[in-house]
C-alpha positions as a printed Julia matrix, in Angstrom:
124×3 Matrix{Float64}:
  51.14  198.54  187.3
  49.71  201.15  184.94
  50.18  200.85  181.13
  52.04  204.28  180.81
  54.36  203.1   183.75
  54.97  199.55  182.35
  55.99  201.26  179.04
  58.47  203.89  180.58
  59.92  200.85  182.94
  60.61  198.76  178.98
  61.6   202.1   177.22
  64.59  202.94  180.07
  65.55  199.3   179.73
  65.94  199.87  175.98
  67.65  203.09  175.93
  69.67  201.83  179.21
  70.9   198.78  177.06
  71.41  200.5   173.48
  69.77  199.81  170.35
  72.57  198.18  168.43
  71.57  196.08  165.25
  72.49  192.21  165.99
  75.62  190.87  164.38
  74.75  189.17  161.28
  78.02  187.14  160.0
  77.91  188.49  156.29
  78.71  191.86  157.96
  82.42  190.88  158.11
  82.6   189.08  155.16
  81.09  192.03  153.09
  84.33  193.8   153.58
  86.82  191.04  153.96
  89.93  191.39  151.58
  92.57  194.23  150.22
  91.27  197.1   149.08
  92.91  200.1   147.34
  92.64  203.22  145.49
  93.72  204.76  142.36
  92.72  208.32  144.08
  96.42  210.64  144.67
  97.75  210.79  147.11
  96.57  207.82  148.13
  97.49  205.01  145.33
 100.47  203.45  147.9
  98.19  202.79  150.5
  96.14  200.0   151.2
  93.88  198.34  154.15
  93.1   194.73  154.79
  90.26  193.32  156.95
  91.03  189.82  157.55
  88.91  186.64  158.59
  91.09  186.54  162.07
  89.6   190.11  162.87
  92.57  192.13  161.93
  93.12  195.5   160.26
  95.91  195.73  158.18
  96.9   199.42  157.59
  99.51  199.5   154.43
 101.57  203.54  154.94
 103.38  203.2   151.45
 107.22  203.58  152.13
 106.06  203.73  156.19
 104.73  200.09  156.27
 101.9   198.05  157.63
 100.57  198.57  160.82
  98.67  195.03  162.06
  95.18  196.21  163.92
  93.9   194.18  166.27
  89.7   194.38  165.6
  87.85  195.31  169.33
  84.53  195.48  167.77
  82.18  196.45  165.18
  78.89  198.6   164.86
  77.25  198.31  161.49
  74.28  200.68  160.63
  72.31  200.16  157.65
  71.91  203.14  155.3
  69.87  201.76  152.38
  69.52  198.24  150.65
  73.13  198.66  149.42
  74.73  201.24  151.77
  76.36  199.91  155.32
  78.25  202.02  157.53
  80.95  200.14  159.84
  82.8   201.59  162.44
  84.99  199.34  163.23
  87.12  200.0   167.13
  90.75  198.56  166.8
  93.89  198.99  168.92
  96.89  199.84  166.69
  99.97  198.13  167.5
 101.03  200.45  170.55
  97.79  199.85  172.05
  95.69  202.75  171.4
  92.47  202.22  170.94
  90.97  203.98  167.63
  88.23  203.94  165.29
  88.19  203.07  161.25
  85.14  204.37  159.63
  83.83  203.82  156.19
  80.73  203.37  154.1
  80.29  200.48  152.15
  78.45  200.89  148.98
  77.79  197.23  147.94
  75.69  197.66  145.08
  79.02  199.49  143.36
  81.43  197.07  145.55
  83.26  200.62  146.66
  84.16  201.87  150.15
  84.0   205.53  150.86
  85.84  206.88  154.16
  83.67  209.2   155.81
  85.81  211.8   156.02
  87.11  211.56  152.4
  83.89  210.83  150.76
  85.39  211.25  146.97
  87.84  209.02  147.55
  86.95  205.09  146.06
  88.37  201.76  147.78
  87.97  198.84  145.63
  89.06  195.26  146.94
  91.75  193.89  144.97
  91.61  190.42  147.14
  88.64  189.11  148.54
């Protein structure tokens, strides 16, 4: 077999697979724990990632919804930057995605989508 056909036979293997970074286990436990915000609108709302792979989803005067956690991609930014997306079905059964930015250096979370908003665990 020729060297330029061996590689392209290992690089559609890769690509066929995906290139996702292993699981290490401090990935969960990074962002175990309550976390909360002093932000507006948002100060009655919480979320909770707990050691039994749930999401916790506090609404204020709406509730909790309890998350069941499907999986969990982690992508390393920087040193001290971690991106999760974590997949979850919500208690109808919907699958959905929660993603975030972890900045552990500052022991925040930033949502993606609301960047100047800052989580801060209250409970590890």
């Amino acid at each position: 077999m020729s060297s330029h056909l061996f590689l392209y036979v290992c690089l559609s293997a890769l690509l066929a697979t995906g290139c996702e970074r292993p699981q290490d286990p401090d990935d969960l436990q990074r962002v175990l724990g309550a976390w909360t915000t002093a932000n507006e609108p948002y100060t009655d709302r919480h979320f909770e990632i707990t050691p039994e792979g749930q999401l916790h989803i506090g609404k204020g005067t709406a509730g909790i919804d309890v998350c069941q956690i499907e999986s969990m991609d982690i992508e390393e930014r920087s040193g001290f930057i971690f991106e999760y997306d974590l997949t979850y079905l919500d208690p109808q059964g919907v699958e959905s995605s929660f993603v975030f930015a972890l900045h552990e250096k500052e022991q925040v979370i930033r949502m993606l989508n609301q960047r100047g908003v800052l989580w801060r665990r209250t409970t590890p």
